[in-house]
Backbone as JSON, one array per atom type, in Angstrom:
{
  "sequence": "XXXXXXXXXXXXXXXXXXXXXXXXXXXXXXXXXXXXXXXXXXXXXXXXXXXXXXXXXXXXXXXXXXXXXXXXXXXXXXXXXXXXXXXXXXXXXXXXXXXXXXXXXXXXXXXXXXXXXXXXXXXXXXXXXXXXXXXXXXXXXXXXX",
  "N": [[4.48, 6.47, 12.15], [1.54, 7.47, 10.97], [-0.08, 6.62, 7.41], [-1.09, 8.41, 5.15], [-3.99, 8.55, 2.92], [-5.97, 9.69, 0.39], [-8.67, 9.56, -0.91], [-10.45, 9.71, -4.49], [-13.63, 10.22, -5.56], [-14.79, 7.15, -5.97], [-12.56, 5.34, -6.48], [-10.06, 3.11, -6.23], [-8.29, 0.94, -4.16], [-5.54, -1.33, -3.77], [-5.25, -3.12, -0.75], [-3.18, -4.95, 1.21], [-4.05, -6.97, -0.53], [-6.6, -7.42, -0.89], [-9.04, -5.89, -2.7], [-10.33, -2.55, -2.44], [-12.87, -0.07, -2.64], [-13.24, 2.96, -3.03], [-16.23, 5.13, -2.12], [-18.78, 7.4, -3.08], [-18.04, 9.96, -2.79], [-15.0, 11.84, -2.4], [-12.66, 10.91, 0.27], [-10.78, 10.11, 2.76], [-8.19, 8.2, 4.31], [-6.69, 6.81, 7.23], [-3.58, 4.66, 7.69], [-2.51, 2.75, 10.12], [-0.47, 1.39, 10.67], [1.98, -0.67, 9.15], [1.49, -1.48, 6.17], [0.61, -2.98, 2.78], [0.26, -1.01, -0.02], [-1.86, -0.54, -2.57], [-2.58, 2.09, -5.35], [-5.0, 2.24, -7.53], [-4.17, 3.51, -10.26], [-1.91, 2.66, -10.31], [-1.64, -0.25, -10.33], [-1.41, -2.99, -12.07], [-2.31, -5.16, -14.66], [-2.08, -8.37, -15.66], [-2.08, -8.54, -18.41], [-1.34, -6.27, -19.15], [1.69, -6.26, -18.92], [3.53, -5.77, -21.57], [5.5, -5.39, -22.44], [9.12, -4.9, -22.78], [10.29, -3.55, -19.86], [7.6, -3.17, -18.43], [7.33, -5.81, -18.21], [9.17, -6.19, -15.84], [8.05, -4.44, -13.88], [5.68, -5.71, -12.88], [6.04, -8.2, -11.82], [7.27, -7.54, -9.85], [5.56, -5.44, -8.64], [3.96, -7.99, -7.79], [5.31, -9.15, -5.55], [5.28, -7.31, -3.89], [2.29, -7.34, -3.18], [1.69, -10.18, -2.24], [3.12, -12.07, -0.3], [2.76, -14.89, -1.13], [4.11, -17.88, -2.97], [6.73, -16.37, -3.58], [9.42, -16.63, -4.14], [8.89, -18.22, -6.54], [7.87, -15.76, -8.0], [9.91, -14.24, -7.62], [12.26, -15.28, -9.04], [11.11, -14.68, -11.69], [11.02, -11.93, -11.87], [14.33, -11.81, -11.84], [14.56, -12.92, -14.71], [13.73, -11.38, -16.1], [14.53, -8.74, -15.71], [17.14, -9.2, -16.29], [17.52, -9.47, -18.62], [16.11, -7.81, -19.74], [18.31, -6.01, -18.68], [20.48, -6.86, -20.82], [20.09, -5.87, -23.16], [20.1, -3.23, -23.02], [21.76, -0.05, -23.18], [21.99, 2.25, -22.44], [23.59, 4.72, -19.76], [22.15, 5.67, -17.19], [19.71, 4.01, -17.13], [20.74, 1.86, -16.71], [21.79, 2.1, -14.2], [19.79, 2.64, -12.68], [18.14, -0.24, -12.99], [19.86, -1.5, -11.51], [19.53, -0.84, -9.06], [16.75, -0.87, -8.35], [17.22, -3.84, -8.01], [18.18, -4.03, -6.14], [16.83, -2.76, -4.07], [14.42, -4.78, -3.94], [15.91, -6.86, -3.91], [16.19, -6.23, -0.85], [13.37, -6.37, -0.1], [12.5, -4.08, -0.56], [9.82, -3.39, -1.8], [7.86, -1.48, -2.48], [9.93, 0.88, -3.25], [10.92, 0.01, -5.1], [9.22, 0.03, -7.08], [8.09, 2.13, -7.7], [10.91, 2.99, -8.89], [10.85, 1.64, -10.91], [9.19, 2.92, -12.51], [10.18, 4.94, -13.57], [11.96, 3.53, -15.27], [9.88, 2.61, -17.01], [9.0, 4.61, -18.03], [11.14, 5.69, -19.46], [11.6, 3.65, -21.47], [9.15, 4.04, -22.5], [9.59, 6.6, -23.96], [11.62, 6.19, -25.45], [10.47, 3.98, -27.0], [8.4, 5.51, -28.41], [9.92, 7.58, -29.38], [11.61, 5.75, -31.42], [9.18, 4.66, -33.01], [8.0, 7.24, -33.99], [10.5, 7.56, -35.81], [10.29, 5.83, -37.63], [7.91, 6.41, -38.44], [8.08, 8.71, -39.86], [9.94, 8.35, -41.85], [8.37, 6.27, -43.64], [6.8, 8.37, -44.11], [9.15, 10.2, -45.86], [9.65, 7.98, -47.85], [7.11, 7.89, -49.06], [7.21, 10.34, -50.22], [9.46, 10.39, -51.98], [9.05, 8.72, -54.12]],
  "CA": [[3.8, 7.58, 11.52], [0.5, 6.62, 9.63], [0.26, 6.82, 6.36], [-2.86, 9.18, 4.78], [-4.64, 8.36, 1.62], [-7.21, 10.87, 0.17], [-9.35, 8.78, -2.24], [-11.14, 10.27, -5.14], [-14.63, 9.12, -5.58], [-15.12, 5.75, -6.51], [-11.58, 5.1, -6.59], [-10.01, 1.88, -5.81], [-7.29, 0.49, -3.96], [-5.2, -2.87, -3.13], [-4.76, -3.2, 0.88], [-2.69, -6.28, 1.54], [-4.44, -8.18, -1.29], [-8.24, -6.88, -1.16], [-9.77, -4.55, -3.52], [-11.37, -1.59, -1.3], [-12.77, 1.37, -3.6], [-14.24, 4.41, -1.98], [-17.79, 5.42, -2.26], [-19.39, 8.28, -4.13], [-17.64, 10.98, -1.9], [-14.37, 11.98, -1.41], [-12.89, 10.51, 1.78], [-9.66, 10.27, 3.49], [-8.03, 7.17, 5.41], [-5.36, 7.08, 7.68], [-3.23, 3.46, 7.6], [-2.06, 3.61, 11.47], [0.23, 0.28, 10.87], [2.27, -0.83, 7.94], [0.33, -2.25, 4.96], [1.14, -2.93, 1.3], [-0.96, 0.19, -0.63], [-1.11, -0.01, -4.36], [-3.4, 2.94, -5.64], [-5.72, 1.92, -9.02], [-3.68, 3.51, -11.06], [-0.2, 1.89, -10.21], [-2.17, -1.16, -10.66], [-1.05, -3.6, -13.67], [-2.98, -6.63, -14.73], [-0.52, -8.88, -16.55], [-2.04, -8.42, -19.81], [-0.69, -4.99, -19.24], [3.06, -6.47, -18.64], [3.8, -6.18, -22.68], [6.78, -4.12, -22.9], [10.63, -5.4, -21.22], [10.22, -2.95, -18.87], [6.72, -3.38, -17.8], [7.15, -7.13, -17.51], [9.91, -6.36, -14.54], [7.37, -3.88, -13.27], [4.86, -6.68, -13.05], [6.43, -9.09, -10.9], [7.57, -6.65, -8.49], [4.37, -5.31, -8.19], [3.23, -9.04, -7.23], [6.09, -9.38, -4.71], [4.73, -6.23, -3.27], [0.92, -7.38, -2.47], [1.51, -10.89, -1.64], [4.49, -12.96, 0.09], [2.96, -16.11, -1.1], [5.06, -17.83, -4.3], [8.15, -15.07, -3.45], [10.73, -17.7, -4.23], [8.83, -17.98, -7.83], [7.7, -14.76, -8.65], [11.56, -13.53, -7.68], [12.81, -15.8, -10.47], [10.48, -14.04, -12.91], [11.74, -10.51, -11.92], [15.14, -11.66, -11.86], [14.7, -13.31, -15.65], [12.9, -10.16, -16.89], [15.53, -7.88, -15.6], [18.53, -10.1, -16.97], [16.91, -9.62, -20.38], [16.08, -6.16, -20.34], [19.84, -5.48, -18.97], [21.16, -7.07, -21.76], [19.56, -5.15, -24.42], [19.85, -1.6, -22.73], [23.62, 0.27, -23.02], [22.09, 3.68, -21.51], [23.75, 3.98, -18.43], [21.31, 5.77, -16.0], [18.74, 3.02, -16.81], [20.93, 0.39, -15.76], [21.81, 2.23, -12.64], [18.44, 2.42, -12.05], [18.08, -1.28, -12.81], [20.55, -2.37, -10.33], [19.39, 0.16, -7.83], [15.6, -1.75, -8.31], [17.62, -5.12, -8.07], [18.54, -4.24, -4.77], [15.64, -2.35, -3.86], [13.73, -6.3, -4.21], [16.79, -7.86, -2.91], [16.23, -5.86, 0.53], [12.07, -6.31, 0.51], [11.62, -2.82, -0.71], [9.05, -3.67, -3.23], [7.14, -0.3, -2.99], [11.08, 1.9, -3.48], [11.39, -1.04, -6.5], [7.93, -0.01, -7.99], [9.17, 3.86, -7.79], [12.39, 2.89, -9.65], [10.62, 0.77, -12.04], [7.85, 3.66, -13.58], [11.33, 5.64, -14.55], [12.31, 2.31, -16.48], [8.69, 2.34, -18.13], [9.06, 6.14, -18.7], [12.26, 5.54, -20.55], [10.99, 3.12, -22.28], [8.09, 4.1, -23.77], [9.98, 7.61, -24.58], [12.57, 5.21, -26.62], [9.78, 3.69, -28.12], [8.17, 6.66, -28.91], [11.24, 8.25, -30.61], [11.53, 4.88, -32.45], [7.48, 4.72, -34.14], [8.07, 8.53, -34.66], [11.14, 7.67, -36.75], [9.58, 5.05, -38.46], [6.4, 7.16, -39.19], [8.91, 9.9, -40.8], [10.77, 7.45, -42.6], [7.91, 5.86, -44.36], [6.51, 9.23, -44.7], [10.06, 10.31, -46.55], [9.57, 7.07, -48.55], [6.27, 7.77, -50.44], [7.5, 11.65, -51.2], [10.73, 10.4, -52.86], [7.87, 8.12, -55.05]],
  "C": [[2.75, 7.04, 10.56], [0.09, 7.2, 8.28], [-1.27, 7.88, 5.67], [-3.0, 9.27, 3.42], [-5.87, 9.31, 1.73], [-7.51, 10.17, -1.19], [-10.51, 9.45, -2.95], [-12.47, 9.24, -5.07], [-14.55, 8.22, -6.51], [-13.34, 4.96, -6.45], [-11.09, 3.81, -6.24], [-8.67, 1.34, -5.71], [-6.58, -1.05, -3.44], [-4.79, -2.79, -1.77], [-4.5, -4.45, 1.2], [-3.19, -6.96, 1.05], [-5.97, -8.22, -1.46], [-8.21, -5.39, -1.65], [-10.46, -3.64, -2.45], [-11.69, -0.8, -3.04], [-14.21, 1.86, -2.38], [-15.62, 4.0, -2.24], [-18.3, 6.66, -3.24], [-19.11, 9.66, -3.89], [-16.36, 10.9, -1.76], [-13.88, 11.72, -0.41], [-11.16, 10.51, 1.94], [-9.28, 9.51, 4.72], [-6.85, 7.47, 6.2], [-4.85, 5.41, 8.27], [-2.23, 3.66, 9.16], [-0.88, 2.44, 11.52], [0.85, -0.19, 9.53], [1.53, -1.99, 6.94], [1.2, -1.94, 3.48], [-0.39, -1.98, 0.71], [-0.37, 0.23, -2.28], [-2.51, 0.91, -4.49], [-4.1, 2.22, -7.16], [-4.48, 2.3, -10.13], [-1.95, 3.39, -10.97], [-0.6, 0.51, -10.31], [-1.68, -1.79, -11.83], [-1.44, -4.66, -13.52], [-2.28, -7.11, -15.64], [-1.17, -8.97, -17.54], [-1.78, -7.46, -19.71], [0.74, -5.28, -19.41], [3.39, -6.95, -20.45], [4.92, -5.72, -23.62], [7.87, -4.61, -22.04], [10.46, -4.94, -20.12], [8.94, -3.16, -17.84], [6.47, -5.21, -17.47], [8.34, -7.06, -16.18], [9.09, -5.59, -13.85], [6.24, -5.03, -12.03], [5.22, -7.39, -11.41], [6.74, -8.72, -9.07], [6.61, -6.18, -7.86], [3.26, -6.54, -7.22], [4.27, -9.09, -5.84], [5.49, -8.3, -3.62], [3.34, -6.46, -2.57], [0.59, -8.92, -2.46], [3.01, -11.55, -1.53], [4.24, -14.16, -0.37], [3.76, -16.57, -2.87], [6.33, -16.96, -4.19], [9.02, -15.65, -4.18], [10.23, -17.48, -6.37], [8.7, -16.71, -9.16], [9.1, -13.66, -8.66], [11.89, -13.74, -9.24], [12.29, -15.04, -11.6], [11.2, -12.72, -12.84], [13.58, -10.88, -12.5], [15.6, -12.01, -13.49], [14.61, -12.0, -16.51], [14.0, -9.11, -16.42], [17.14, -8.28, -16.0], [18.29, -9.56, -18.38], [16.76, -7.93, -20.77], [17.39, -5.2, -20.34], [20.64, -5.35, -19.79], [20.96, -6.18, -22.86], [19.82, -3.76, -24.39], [21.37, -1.39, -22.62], [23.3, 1.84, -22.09], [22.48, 4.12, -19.84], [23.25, 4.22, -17.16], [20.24, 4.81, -15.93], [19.59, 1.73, -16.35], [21.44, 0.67, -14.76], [20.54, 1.75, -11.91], [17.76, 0.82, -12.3], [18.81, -2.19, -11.42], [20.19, -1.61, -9.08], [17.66, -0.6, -7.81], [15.88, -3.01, -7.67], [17.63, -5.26, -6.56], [17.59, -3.62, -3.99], [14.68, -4.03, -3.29], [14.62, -7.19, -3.39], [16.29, -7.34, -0.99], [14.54, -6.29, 0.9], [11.94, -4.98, 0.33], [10.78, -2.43, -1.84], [8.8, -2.39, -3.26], [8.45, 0.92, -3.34], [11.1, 1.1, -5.03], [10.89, -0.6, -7.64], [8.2, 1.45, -8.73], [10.17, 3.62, -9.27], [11.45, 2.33, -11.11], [9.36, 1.97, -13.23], [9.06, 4.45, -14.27], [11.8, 5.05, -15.47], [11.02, 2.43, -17.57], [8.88, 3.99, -18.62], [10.1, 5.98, -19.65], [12.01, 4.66, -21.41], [10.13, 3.22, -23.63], [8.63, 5.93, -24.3], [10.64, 6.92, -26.07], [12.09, 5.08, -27.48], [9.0, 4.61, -28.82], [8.98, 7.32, -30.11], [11.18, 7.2, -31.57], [10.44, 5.15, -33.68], [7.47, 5.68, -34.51], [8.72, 8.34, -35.81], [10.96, 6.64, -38.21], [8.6, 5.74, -39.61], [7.9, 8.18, -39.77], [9.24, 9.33, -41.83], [10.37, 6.47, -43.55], [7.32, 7.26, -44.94], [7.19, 9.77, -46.09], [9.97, 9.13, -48.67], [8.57, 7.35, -49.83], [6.71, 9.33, -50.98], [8.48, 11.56, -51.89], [9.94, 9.5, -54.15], [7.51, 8.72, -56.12]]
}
């Protein structure tokens, strides 16, 4: 079944390791054979990977649009997800960690990548709530002053 992309103008996607981006129009491909498809904005350039979560994103994402290095860029996922396990007690994110793990273990980078934006969503909610409580909590600080 082939796969159908509808690309905004100018847009720009990874196809097995080359940049394409549309044209100035609207357009609409159809992938008639399996291909690795990352869209622009699922895209992460590793100065983006600056958060636990988005450094296991990262790797997976590389495992995903090239086979070469696999063996090394595994090790990185598997370090970066050791580390972020440890730290996290919530227990649907570490389902969804070990449900990624194996996702990667099988070669299903693009189900991995899926799994892994719910890890960065939880994440940056966490951290969110955190810098909120911070910002309150210095706020609190200068009105007791």
């Amino acid at each position: 079944m082939p796969l159908k992309l509808s690309l905004k103008p100018n847009e720009k996607i990874v196809l097995n390791g080359a940049v394409i981006q549309n044209g100035d129009r609207r357009t609409t491909m159809l992938l008639q054979n399996k291909a690795s498809v990352l869209r622009e904005k699922d895209i992460m350039q590793s100065h983006e990977a600056n958060t636990p979560a988005r450094r296991i994103y990262f790797p997976v994402m590389m495992m995903y649009l090239s086979s070469d290095d696999a063996a090394e860029i595994y090790n990185e996922f598997a370090l970066r997800m050791t580390e972020f396990m440890s730290a996290v007690r919530h227990v649907p994110i570490l389902e969804e960690c070990v449900a990624i793990s194996r996702d990667v273990i099988a070669g299903e980078y693009y189900k991995a990548l899926a799994r892994c934006r719910k890890v960065i969503d939880f994440e940056s909610e966490l951290l969110g709530n955190v810098n909120k409580s911070i910002s309150e909590g210095s706020t609190k600080g200068r009105d007791a002053a």
